[in-house]
N, CA, C and O atoms as a GROMACS GRO file, in nm:
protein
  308
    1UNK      N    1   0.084  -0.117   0.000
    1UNK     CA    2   0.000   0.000   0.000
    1UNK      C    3   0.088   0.124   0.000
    1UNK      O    4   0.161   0.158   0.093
    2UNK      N    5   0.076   0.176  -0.095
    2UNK     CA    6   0.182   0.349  -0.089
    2UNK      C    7   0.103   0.406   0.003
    2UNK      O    8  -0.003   0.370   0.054
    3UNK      N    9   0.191   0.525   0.020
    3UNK     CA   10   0.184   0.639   0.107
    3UNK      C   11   0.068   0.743   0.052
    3UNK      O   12  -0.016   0.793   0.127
    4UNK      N   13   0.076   0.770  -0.099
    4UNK     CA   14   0.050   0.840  -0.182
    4UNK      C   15  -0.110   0.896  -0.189
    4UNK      O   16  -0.166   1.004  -0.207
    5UNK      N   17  -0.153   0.752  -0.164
    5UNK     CA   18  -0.338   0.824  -0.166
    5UNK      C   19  -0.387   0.893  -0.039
    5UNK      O   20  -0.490   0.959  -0.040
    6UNK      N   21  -0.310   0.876   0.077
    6UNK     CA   22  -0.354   1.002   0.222
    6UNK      C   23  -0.281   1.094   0.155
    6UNK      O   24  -0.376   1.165   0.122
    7UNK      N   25  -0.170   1.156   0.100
    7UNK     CA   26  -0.096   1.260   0.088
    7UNK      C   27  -0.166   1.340  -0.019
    7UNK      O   28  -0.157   1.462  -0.032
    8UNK      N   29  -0.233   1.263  -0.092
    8UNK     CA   30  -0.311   1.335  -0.219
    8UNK      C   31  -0.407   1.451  -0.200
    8UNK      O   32  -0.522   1.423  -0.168
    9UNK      N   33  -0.371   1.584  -0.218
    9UNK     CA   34  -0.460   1.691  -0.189
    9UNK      C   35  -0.426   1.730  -0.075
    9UNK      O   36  -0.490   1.828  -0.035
   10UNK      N   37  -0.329   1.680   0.007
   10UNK     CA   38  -0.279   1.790   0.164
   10UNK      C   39  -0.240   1.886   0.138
   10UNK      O   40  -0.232   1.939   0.027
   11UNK      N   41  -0.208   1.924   0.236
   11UNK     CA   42  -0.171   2.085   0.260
   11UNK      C   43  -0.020   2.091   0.299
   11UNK      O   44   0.045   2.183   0.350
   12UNK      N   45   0.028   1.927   0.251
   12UNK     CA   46   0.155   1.930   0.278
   12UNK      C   47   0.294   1.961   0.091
   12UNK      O   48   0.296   1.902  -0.017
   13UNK      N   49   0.391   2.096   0.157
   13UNK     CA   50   0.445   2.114   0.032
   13UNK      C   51   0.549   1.978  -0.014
   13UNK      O   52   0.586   1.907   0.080
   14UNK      N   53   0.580   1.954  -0.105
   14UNK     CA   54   0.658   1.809  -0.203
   14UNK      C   55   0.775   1.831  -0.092
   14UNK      O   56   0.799   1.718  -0.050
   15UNK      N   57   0.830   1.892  -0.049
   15UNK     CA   58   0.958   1.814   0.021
   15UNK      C   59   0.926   1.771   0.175
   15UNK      O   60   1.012   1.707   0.236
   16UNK      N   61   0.801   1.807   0.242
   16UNK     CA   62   0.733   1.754   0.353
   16UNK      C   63   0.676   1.628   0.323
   16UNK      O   64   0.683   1.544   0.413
   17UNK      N   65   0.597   1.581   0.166
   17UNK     CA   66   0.573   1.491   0.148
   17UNK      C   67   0.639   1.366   0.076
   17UNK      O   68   0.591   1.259   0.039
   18UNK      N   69   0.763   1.419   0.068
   18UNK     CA   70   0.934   1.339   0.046
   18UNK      C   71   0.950   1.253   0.159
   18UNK      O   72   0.979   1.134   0.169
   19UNK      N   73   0.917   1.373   0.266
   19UNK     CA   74   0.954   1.311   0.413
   19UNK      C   75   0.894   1.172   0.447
   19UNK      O   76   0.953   1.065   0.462
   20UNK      N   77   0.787   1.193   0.455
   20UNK     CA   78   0.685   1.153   0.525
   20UNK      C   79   0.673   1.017   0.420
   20UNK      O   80   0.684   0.906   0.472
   21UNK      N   81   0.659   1.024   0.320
   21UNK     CA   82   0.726   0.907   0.216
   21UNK      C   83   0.869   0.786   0.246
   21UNK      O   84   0.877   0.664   0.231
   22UNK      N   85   0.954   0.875   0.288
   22UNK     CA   86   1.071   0.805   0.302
   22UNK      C   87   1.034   0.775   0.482
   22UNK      O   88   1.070   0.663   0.521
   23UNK      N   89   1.007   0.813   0.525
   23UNK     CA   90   0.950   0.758   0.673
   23UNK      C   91   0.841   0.657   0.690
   23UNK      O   92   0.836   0.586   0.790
   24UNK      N   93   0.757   0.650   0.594
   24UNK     CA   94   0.634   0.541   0.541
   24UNK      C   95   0.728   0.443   0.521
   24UNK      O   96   0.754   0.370   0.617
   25UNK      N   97   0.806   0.423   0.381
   25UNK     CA   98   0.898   0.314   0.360
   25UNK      C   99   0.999   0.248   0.467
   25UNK      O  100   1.001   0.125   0.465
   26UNK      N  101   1.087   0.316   0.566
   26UNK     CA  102   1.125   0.313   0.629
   26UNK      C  103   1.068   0.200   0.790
   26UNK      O  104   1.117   0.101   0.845
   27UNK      N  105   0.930   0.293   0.816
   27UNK     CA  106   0.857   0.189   0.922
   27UNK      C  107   0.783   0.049   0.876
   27UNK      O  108   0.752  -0.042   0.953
   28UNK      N  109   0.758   0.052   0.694
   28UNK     CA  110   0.731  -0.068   0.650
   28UNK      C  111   0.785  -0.162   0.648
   28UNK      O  112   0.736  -0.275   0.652
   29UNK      N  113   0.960  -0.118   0.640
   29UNK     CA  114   1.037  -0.270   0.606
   29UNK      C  115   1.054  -0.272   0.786
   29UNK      O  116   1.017  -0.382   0.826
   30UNK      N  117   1.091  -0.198   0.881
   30UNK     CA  118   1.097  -0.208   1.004
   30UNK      C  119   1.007  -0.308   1.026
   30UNK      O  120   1.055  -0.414   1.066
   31UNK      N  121   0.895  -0.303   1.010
   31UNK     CA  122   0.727  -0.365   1.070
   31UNK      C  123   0.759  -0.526   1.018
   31UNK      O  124   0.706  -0.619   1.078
   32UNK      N  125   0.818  -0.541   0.941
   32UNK     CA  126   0.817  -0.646   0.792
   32UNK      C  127   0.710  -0.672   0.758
   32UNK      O  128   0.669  -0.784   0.788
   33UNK      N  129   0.627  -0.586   0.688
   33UNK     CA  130   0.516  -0.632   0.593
   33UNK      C  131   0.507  -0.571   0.476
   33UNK      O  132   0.558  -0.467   0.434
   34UNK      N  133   0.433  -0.652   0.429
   34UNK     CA  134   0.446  -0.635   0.236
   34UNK      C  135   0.362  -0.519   0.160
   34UNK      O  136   0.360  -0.406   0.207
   35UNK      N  137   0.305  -0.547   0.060
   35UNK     CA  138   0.179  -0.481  -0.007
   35UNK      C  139   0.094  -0.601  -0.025
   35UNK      O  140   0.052  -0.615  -0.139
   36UNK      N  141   0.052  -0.709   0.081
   36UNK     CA  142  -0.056  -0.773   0.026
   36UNK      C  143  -0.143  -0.798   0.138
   36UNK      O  144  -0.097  -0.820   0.250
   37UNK      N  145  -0.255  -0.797   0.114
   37UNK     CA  146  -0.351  -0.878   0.219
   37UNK      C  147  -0.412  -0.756   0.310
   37UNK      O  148  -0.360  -0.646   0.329
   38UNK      N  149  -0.543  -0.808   0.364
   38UNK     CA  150  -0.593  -0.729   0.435
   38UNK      C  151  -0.507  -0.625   0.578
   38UNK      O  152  -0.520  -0.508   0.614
   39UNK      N  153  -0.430  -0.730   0.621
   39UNK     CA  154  -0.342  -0.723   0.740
   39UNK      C  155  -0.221  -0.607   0.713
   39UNK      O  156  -0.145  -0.558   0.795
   40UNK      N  157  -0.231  -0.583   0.581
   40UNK     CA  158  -0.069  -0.484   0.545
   40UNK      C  159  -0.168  -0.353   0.488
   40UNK      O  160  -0.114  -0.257   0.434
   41UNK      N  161  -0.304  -0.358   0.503
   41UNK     CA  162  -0.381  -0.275   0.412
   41UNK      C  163  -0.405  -0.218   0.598
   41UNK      O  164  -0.387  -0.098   0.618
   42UNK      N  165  -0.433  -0.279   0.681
   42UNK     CA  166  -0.461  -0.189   0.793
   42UNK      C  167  -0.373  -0.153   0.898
   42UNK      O  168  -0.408  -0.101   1.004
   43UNK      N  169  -0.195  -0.198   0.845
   43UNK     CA  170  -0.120  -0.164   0.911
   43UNK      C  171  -0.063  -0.028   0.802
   43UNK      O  172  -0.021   0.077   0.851
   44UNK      N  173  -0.070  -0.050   0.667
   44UNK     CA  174  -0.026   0.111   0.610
   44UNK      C  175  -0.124   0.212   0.660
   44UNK      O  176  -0.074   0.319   0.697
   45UNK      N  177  -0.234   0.201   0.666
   45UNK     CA  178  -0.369   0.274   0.693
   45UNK      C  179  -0.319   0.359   0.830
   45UNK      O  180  -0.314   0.482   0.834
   46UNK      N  181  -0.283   0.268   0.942
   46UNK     CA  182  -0.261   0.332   1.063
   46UNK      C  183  -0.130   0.387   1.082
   46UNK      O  184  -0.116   0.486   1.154
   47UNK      N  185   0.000   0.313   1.005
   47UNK     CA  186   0.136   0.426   0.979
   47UNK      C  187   0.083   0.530   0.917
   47UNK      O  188   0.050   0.628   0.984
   48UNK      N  189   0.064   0.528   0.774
   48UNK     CA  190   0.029   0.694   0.719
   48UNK      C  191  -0.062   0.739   0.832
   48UNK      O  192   0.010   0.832   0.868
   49UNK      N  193  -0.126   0.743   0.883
   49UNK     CA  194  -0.204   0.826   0.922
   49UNK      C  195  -0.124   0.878   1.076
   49UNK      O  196  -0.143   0.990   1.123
   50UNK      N  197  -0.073   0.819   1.113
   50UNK     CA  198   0.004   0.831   1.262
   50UNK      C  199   0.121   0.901   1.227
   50UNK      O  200   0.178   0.977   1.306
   51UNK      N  201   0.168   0.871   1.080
   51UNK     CA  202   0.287   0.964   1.057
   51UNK      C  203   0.278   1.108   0.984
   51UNK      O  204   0.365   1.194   0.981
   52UNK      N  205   0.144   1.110   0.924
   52UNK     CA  206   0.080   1.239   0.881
   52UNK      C  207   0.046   1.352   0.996
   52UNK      O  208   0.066   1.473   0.984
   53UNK      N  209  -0.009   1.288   1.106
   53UNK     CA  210  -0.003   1.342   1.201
   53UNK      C  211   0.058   1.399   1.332
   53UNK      O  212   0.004   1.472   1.415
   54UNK      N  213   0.204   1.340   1.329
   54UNK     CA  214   0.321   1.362   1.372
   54UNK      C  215   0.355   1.491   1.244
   54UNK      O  216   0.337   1.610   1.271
   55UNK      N  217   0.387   1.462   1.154
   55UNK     CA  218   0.435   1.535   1.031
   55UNK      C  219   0.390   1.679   1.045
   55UNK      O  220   0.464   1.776   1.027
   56UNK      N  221   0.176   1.685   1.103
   56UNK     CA  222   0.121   1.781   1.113
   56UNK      C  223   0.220   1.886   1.246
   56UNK      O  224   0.239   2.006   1.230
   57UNK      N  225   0.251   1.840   1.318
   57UNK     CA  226   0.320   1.903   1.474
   57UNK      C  227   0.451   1.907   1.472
   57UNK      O  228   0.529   1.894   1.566
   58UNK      N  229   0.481   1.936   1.301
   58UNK     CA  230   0.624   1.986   1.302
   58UNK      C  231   0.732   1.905   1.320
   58UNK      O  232   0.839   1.956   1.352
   59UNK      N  233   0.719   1.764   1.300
   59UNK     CA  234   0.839   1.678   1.335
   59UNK      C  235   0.829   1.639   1.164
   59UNK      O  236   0.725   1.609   1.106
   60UNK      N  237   0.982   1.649   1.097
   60UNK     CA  238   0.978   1.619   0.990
   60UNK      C  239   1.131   1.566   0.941
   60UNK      O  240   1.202   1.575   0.841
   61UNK      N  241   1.136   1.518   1.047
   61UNK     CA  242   1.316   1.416   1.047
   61UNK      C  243   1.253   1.266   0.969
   61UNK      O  244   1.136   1.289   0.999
   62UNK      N  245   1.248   1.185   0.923
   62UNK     CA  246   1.229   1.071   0.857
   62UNK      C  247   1.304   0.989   0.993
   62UNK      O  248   1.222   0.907   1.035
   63UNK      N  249   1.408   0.986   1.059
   63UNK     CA  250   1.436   0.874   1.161
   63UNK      C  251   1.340   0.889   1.234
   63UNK      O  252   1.296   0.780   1.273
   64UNK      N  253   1.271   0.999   1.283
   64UNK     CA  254   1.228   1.036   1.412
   64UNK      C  255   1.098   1.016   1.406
   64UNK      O  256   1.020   1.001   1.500
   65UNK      N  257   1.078   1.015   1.301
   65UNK     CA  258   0.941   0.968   1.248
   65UNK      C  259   0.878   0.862   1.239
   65UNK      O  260   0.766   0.842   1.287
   66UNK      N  261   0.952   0.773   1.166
   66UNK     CA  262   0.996   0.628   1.166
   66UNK      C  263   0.977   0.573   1.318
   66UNK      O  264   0.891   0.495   1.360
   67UNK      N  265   1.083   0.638   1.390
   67UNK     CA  266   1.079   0.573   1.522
   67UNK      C  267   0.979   0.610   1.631
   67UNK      O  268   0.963   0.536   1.727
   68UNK      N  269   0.898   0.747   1.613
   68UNK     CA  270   0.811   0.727   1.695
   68UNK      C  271   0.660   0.674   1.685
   68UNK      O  272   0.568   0.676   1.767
   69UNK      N  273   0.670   0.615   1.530
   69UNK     CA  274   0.576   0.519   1.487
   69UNK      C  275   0.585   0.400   1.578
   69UNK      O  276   0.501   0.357   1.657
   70UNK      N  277   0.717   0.350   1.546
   70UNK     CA  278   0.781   0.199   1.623
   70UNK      C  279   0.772   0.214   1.750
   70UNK      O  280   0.756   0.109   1.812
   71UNK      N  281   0.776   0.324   1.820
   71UNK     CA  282   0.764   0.321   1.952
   71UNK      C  283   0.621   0.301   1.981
   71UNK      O  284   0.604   0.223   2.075
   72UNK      N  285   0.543   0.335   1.943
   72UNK     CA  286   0.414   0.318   1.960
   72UNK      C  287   0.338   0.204   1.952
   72UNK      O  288   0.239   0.178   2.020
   73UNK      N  289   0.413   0.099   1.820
   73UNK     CA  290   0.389   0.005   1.859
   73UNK      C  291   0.433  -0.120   1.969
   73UNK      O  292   0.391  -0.221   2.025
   74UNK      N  293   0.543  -0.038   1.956
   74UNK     CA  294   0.628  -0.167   2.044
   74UNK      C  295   0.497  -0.138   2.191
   74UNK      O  296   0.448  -0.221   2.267
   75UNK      N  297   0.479  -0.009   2.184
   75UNK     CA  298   0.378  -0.014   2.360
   75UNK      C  299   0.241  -0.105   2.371
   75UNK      O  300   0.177  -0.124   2.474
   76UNK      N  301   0.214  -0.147   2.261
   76UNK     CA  302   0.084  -0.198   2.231
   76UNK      C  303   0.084  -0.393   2.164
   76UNK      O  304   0.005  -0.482   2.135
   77UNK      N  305   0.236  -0.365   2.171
   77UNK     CA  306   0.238  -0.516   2.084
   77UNK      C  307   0.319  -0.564   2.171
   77UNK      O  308   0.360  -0.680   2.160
   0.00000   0.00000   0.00000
């Protein structure tokens, strides 16, 4: 699942949505899951959206991004 269809029409400018791209890819191979199946369709669903919203509050480092995705899960998993 790309990044690409939440980013479509934001209010975010192309090198914020570089970011947030290379931080999507980044927590995907971390997570290890693919592009298939229901299970990778509702784990991109909840990265983009958790990292769009970090992204929104001014954090726009791709590690930091990445990692406070992973941190979040590690609290829950």
């Amino acid at each position: 699942m790309p990044i690409a269809q939440f980013l479509e029409g934001s209010e975010f400018d192309p090198e914020t949505k570089r970011v947030i791209r290379v931080a999507f890819e980044m927590t995907r191979i971390a997570l290890r899951y693919g592009n298939q199946g229901d299970l990778s369709e509702i784990l991109g669903k909840t990265v983009a959206t958790r990292l769009i919203e970090l992204a929104r509050s001014s954090e726009l480092n791709p590690d930091h991004l990445c990692e406070s995705v992973l941190s979040e899960f590690r609290q829950h998993f």
